[in-house]
Structure formats: C-alpha cells, structure tokens
N, CA, C and O atoms as a Tripos MOL2 file, in Angstrom:
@<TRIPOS>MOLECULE
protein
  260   259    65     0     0
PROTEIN
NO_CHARGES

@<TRIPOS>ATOM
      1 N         -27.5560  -50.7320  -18.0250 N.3       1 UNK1
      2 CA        -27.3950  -52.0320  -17.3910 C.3       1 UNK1
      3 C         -27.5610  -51.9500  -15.8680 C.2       1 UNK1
      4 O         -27.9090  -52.9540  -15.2460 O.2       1 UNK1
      5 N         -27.3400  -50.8700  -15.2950 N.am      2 UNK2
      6 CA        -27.2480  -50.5010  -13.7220 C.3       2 UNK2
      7 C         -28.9120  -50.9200  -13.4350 C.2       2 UNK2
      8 O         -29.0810  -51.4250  -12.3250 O.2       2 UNK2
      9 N         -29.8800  -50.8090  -14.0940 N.am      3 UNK3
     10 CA        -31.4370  -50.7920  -13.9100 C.3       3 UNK3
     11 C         -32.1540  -52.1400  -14.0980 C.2       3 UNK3
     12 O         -33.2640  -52.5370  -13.7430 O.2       3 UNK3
     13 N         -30.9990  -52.7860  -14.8720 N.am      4 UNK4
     14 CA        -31.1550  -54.5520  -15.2380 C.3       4 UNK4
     15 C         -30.3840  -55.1150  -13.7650 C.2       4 UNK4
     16 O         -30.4670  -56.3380  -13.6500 O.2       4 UNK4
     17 N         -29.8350  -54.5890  -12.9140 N.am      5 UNK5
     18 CA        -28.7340  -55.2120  -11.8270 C.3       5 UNK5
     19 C         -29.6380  -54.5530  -10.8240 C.2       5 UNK5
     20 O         -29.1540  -54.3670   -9.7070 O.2       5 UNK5
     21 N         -30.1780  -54.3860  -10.9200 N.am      6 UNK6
     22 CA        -31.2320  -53.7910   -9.8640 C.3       6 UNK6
     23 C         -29.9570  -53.1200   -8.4850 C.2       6 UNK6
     24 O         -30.0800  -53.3490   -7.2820 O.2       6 UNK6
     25 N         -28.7450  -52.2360   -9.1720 N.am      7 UNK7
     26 CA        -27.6080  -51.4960   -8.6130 C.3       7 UNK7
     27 C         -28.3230  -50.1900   -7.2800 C.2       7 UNK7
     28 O         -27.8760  -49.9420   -6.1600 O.2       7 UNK7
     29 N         -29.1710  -49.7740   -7.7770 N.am      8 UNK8
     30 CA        -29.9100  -48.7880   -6.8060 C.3       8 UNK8
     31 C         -30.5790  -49.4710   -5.8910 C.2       8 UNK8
     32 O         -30.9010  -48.9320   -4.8320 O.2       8 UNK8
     33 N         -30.9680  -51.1200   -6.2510 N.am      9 UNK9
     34 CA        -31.6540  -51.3070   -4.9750 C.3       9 UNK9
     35 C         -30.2910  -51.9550   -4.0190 C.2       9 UNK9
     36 O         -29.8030  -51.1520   -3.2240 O.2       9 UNK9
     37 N         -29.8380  -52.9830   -4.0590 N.am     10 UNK10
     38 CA        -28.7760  -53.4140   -3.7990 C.3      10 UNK10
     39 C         -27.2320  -53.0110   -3.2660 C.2      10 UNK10
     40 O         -26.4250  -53.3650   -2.4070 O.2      10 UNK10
     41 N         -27.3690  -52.0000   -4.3900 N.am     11 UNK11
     42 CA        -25.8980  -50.7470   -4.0030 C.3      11 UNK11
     43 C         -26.3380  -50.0270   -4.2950 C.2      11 UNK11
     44 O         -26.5190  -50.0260   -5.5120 O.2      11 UNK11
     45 N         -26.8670  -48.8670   -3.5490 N.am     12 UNK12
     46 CA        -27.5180  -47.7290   -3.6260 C.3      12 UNK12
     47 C         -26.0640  -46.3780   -3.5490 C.2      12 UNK12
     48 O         -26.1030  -45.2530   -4.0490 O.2      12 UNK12
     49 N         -25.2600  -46.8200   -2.9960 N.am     13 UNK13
     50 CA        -24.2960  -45.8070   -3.1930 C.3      13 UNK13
     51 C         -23.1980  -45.8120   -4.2670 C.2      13 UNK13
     52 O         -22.3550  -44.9330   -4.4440 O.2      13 UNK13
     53 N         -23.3970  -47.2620   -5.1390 N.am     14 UNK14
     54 CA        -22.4340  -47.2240   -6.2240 C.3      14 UNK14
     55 C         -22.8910  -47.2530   -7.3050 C.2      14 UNK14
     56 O         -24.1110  -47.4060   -7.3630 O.2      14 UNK14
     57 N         -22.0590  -47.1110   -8.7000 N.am     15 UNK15
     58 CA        -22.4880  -47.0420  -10.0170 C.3      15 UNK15
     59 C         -21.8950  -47.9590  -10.6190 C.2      15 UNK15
     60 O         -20.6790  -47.8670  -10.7890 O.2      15 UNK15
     61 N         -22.5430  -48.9570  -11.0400 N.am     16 UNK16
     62 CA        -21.3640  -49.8480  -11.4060 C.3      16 UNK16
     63 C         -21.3280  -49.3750  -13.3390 C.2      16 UNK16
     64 O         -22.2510  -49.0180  -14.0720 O.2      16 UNK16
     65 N         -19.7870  -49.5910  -13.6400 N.am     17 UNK17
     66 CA        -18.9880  -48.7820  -15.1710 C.3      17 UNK17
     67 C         -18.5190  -49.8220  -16.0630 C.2      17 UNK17
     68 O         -18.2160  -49.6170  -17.2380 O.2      17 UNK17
     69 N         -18.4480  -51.3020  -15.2910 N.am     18 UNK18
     70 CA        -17.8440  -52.0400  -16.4490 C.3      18 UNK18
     71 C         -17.7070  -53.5990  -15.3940 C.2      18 UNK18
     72 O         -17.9220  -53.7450  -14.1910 O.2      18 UNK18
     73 N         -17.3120  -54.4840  -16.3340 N.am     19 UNK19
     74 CA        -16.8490  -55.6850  -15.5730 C.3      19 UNK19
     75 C         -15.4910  -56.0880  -16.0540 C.2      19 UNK19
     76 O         -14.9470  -55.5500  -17.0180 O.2      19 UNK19
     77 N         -14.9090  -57.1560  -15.2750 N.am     20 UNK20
     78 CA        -13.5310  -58.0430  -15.8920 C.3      20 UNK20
     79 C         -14.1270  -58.9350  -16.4880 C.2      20 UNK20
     80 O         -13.4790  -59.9710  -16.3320 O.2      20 UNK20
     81 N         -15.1790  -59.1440  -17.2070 N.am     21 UNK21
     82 CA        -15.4260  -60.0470  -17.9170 C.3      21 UNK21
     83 C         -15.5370  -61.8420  -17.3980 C.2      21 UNK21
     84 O         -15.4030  -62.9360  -17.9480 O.2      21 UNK21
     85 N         -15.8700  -61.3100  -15.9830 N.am     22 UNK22
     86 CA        -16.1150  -62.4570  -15.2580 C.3      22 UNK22
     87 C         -16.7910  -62.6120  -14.1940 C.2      22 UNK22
     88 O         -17.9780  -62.5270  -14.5090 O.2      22 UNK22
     89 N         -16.6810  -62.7900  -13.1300 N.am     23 UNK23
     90 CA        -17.9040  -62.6990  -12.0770 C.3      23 UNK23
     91 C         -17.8550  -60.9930  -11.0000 C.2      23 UNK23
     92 O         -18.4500  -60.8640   -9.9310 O.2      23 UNK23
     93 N         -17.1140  -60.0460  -11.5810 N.am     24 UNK24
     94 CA        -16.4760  -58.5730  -10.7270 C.3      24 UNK24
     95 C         -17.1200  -57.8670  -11.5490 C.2      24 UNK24
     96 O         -17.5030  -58.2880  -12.6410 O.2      24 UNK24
     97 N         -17.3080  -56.7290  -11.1220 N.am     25 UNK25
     98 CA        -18.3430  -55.6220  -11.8700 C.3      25 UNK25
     99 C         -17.0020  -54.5800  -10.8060 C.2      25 UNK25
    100 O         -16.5390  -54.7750   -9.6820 O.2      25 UNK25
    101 N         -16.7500  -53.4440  -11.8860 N.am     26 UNK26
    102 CA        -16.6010  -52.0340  -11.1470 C.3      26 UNK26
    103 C         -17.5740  -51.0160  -11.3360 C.2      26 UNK26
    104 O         -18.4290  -50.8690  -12.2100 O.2      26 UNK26
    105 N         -17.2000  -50.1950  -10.1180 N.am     27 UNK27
    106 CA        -18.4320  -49.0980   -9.8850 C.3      27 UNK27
    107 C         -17.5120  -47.7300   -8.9820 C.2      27 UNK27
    108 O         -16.4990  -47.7480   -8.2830 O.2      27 UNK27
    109 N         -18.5120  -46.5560   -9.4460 N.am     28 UNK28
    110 CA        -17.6990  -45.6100   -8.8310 C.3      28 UNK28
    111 C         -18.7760  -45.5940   -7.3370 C.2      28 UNK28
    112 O         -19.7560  -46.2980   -7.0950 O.2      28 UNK28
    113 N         -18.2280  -44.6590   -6.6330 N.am     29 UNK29
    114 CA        -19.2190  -44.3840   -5.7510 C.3      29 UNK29
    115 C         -19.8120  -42.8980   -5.7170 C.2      29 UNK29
    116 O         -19.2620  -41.7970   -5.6890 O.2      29 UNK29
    117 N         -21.3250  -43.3530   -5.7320 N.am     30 UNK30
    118 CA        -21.8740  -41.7940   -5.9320 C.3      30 UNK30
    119 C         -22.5280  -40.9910   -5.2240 C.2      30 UNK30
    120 O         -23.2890  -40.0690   -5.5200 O.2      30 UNK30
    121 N         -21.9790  -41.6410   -3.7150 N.am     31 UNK31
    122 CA        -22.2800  -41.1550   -2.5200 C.3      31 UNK31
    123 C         -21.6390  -39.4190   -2.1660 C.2      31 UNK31
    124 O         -22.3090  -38.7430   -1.3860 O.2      31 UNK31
    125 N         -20.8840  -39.0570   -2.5250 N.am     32 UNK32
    126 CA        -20.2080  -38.1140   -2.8140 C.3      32 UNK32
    127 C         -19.8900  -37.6180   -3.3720 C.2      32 UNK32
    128 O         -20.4850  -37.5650   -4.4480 O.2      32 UNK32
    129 N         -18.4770  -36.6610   -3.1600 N.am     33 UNK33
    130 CA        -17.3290  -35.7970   -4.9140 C.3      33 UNK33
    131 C         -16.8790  -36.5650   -4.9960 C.2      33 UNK33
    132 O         -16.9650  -36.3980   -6.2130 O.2      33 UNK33
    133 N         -16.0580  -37.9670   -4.8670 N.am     34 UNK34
    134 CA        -14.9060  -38.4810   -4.6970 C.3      34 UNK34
    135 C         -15.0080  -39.5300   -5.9600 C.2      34 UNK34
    136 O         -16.1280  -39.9380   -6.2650 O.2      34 UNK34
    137 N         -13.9410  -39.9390   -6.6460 N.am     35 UNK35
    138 CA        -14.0730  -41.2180   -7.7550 C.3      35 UNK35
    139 C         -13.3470  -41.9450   -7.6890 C.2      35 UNK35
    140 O         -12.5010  -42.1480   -8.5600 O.2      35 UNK35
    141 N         -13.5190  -42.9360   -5.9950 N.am     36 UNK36
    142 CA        -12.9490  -43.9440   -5.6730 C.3      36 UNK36
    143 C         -13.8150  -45.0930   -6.3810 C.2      36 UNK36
    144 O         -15.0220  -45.3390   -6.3890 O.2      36 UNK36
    145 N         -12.9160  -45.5760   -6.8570 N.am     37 UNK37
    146 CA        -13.3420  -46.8950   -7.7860 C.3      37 UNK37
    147 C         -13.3000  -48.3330   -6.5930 C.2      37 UNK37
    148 O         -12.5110  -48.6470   -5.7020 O.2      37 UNK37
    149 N         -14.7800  -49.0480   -7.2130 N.am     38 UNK38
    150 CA        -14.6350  -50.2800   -5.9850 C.3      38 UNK38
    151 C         -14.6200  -51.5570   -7.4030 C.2      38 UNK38
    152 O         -14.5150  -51.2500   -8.5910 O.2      38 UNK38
    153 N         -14.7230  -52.6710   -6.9790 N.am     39 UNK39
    154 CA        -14.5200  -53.6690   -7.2560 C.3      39 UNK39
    155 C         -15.5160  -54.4950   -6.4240 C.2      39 UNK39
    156 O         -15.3160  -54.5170   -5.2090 O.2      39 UNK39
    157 N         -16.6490  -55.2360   -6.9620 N.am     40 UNK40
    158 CA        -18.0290  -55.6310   -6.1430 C.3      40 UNK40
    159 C         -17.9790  -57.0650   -6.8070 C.2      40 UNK40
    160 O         -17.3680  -56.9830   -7.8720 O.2      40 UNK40
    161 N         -18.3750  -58.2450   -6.5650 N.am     41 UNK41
    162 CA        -18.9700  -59.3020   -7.2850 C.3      41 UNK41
    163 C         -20.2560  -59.4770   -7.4460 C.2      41 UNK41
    164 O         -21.1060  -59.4330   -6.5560 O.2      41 UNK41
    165 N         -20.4380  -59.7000   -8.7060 N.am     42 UNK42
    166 CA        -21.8310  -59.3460   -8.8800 C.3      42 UNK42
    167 C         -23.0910  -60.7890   -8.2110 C.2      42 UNK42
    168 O         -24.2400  -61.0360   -8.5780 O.2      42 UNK42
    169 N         -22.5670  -61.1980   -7.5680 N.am     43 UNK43
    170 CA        -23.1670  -61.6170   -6.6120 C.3      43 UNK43
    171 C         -22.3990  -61.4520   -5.2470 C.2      43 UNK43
    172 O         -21.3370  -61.9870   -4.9310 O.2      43 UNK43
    173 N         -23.1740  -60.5940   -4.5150 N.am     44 UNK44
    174 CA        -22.8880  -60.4110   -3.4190 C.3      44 UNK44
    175 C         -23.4420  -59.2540   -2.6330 C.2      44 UNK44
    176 O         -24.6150  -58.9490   -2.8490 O.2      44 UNK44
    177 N         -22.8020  -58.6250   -1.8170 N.am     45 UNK45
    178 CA        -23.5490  -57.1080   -1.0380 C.3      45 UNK45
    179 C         -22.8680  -56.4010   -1.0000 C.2      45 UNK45
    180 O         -21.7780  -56.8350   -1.3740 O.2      45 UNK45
    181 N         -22.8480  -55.2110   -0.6740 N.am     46 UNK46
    182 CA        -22.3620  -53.3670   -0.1530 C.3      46 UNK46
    183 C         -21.1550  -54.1630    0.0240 C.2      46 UNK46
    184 O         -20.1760  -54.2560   -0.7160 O.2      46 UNK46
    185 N         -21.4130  -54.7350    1.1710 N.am     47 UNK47
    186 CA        -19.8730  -55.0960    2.3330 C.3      47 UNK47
    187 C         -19.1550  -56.2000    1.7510 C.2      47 UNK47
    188 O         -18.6120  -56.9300    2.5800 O.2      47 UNK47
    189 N         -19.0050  -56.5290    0.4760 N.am     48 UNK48
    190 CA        -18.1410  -57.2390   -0.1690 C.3      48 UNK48
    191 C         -17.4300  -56.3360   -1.3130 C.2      48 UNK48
    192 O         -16.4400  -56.7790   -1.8960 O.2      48 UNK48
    193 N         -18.1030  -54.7080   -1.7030 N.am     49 UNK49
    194 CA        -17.0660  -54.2660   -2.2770 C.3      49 UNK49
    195 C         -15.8090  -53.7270   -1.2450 C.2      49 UNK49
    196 O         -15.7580  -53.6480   -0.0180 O.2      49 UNK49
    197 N         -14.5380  -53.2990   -2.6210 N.am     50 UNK50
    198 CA        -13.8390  -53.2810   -2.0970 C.3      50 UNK50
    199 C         -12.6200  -52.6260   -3.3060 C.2      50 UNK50
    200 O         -12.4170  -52.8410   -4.5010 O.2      50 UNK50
    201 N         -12.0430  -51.8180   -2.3520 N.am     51 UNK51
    202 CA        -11.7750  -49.9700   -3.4940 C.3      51 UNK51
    203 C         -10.5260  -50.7610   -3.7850 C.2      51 UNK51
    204 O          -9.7310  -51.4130   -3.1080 O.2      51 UNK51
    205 N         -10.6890  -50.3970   -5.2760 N.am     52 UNK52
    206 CA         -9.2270  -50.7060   -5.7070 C.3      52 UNK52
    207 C          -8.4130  -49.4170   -6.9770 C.2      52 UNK52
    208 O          -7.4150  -49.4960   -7.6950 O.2      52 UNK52
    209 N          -9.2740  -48.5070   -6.7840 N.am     53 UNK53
    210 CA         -8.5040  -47.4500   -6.9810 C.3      53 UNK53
    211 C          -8.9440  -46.1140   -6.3390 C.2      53 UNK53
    212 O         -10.0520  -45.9980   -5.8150 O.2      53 UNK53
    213 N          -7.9780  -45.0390   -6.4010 N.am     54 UNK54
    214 CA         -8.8540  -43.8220   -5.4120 C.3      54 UNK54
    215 C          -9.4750  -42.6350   -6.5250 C.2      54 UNK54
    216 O         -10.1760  -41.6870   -6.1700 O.2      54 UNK54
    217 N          -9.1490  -42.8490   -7.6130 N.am     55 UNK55
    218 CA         -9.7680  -42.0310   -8.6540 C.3      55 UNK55
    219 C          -9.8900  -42.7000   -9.9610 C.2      55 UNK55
    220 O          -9.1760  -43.6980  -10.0650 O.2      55 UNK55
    221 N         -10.6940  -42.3710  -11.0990 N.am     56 UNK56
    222 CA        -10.6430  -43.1090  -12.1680 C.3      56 UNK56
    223 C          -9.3550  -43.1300  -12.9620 C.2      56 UNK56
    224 O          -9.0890  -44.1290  -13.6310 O.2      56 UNK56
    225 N          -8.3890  -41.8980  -12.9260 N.am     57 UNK57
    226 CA         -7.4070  -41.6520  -13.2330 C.3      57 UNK57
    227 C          -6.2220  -43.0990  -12.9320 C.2      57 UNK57
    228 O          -5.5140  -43.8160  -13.6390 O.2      57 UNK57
    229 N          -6.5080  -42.9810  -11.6020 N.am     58 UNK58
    230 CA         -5.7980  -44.1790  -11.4600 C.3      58 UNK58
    231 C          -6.2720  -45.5140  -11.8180 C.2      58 UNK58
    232 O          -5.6320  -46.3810  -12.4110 O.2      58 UNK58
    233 N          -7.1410  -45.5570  -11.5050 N.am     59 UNK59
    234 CA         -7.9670  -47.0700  -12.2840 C.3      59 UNK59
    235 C          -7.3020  -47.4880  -13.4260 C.2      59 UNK59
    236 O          -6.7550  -48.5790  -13.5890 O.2      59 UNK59
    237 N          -7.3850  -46.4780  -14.2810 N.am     60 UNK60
    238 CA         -7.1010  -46.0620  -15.9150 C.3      60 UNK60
    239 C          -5.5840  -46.8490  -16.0550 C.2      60 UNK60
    240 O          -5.4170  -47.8730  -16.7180 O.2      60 UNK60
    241 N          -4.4960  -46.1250  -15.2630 N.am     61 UNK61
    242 CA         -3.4000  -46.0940  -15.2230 C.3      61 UNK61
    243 C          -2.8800  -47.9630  -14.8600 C.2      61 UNK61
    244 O          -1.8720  -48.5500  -15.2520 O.2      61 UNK61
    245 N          -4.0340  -48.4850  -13.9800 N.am     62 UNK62
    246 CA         -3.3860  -49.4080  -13.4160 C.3      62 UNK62
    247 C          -4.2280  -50.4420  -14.0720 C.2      62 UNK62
    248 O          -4.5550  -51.3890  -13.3560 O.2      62 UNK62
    249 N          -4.6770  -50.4320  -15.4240 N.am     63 UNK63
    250 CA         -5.5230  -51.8180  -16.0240 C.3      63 UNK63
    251 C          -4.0050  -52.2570  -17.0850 C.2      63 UNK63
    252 O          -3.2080  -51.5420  -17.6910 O.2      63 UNK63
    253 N          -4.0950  -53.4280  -16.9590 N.am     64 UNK64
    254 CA         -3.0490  -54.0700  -17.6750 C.3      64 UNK64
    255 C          -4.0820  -54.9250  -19.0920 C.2      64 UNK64
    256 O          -4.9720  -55.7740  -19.0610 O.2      64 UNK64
    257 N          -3.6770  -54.4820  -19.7570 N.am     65 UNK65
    258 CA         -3.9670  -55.1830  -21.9890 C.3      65 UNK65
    259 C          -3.2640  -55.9020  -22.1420 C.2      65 UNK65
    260 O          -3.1770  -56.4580  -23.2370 O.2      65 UNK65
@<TRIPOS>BOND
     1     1     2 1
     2     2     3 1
     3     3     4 2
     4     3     5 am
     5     5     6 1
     6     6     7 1
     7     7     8 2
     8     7     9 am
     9     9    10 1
    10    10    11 1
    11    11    12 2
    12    11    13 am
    13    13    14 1
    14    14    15 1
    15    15    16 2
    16    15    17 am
    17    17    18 1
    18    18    19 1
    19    19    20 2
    20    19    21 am
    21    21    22 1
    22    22    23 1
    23    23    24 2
    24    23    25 am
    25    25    26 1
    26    26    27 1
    27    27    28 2
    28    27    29 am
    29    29    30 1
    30    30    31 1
    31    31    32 2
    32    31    33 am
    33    33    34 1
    34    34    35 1
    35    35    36 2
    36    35    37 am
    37    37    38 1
    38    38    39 1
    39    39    40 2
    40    39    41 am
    41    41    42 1
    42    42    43 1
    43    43    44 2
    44    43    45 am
    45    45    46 1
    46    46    47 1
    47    47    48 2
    48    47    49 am
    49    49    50 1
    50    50    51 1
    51    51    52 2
    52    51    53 am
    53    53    54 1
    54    54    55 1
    55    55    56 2
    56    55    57 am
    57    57    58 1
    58    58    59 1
    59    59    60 2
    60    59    61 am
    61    61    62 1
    62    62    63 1
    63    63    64 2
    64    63    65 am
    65    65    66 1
    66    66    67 1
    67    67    68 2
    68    67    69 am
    69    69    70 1
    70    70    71 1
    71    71    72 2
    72    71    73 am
    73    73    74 1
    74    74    75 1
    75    75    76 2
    76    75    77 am
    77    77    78 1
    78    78    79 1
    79    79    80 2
    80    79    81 am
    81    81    82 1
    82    82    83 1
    83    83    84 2
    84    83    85 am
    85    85    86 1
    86    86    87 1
    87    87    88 2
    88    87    89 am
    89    89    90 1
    90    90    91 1
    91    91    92 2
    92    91    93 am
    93    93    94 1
    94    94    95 1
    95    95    96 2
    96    95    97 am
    97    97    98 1
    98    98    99 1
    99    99   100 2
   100    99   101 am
   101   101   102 1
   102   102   103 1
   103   103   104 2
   104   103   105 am
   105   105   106 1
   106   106   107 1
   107   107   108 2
   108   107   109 am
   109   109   110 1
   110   110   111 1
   111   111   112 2
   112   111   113 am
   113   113   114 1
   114   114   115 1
   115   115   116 2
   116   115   117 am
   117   117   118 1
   118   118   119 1
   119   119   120 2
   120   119   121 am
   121   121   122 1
   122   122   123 1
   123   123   124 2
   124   123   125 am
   125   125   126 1
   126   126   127 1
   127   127   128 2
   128   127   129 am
   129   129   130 1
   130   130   131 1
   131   131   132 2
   132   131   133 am
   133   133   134 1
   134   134   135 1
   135   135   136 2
   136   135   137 am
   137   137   138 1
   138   138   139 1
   139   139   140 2
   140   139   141 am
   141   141   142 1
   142   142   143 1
   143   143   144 2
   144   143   145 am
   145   145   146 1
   146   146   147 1
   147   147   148 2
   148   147   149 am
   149   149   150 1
   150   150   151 1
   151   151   152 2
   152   151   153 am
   153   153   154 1
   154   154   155 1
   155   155   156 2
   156   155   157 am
   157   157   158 1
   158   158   159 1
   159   159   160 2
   160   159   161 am
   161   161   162 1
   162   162   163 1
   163   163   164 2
   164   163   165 am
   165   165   166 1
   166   166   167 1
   167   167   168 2
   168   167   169 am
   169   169   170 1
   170   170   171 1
   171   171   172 2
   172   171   173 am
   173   173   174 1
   174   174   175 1
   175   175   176 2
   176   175   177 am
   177   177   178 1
   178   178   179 1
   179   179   180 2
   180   179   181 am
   181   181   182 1
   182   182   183 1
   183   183   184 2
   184   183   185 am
   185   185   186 1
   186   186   187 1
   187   187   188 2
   188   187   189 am
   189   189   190 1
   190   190   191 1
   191   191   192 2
   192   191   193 am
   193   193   194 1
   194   194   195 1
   195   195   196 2
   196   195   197 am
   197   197   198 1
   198   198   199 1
   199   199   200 2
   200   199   201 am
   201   201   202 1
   202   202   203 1
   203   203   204 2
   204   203   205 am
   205   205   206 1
   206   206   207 1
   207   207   208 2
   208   207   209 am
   209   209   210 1
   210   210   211 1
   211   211   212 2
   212   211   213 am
   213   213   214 1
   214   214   215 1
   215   215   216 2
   216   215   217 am
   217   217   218 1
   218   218   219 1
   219   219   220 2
   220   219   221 am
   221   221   222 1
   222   222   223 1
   223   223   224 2
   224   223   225 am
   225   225   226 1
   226   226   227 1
   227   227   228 2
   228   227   229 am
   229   229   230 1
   230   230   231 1
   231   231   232 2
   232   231   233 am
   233   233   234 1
   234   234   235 1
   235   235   236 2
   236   235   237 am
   237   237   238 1
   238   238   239 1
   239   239   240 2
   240   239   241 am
   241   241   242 1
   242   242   243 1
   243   243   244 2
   244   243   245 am
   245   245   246 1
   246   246   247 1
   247   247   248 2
   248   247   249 am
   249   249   250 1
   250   250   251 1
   251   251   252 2
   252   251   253 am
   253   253   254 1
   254   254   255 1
   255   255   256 2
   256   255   257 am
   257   257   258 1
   258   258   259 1
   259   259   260 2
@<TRIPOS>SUBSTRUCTURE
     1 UNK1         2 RESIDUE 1 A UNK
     2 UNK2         6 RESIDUE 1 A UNK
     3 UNK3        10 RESIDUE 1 A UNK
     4 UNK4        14 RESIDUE 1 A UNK
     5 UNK5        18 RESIDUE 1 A UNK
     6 UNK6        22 RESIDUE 1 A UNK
     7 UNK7        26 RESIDUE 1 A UNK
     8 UNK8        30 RESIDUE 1 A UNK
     9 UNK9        34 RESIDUE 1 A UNK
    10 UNK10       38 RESIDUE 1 A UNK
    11 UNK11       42 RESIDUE 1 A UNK
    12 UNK12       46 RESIDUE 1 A UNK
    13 UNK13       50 RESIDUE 1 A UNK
    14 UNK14       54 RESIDUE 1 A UNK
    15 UNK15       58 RESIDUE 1 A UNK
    16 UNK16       62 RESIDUE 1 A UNK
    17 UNK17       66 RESIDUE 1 A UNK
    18 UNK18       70 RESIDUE 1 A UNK
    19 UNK19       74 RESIDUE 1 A UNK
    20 UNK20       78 RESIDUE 1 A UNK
    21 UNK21       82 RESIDUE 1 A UNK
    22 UNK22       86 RESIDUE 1 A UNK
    23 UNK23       90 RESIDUE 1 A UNK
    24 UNK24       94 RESIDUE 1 A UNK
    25 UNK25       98 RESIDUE 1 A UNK
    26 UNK26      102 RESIDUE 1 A UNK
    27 UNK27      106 RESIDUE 1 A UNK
    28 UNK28      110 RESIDUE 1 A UNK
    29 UNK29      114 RESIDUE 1 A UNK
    30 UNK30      118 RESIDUE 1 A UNK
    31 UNK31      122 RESIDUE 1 A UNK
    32 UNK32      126 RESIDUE 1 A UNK
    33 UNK33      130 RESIDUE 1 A UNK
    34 UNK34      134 RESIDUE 1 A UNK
    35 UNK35      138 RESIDUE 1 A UNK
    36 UNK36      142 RESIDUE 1 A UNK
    37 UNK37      146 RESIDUE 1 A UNK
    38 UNK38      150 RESIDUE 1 A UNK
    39 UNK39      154 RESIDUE 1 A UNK
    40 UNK40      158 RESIDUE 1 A UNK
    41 UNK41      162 RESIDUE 1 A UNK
    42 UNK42      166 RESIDUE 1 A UNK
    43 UNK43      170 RESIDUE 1 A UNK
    44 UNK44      174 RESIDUE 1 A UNK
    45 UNK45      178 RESIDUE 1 A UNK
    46 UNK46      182 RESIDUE 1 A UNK
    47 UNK47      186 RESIDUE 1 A UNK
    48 UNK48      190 RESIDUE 1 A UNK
    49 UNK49      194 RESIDUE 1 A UNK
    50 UNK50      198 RESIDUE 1 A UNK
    51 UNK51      202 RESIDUE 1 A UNK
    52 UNK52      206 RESIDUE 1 A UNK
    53 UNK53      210 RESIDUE 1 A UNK
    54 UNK54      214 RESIDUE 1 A UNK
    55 UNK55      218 RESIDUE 1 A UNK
    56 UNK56      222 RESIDUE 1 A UNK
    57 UNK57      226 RESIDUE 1 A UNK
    58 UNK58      230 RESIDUE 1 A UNK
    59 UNK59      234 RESIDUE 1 A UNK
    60 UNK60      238 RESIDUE 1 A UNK
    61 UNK61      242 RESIDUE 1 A UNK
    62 UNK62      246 RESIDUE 1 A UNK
    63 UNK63      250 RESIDUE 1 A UNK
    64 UNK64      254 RESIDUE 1 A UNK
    65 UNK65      258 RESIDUE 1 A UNK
C-alpha cells in the first residue's frame, strides 16, 4: 500500500504500518535505527507528522480495543 500512497515520494523518510481507520495513517521512520512511531494524516506533509510513540513496543502497549 506504501507504493499506492506514493509514501516514498511524499514521505521519503517514513513507512507508513497501518491506519485508525480514519483520516491518520501510522508509520515508522526509516531514516535511521530508531522505531519512533509517527502519526501523519493522510492528507497532508512531512511537517504534519507527529511521534506518538518512541518504539513500536510502546505503540503496542498504548493502543486501547
């Protein structure tokens, strides 16, 4: 789906992994080692994501079912 979002042209440093099932897409960043998780709208740019966890671990930990 990252190749249908045209994610490499647009966000070239993130991966986006999933959505909330509404207008937010998450993505790791794969600019680095690091698996700070962002939070992007999938309409929008670079400078509208915005980290809402610092590893997937935590991501994991902090989704509420």
């Amino acid at each position: 789906m990252n190749g249908g979002y045209n994610v490499a042209e647009f966000f070239p440093q993130l991966f986006f992994i999933g959505t909330d099932g509404g207008g937010e897409a998450y993505a790791f960043n794969i600019s680095g080692c690091d698996t700070t998780v962002f939070e992007v709208p999938f309409i929008g740019t670079p400078s509208d994501a915005r980290m809402v966890a610092s590893s997937f671990d935590s991501f994991v930990a902090g989704v509420r079912i």
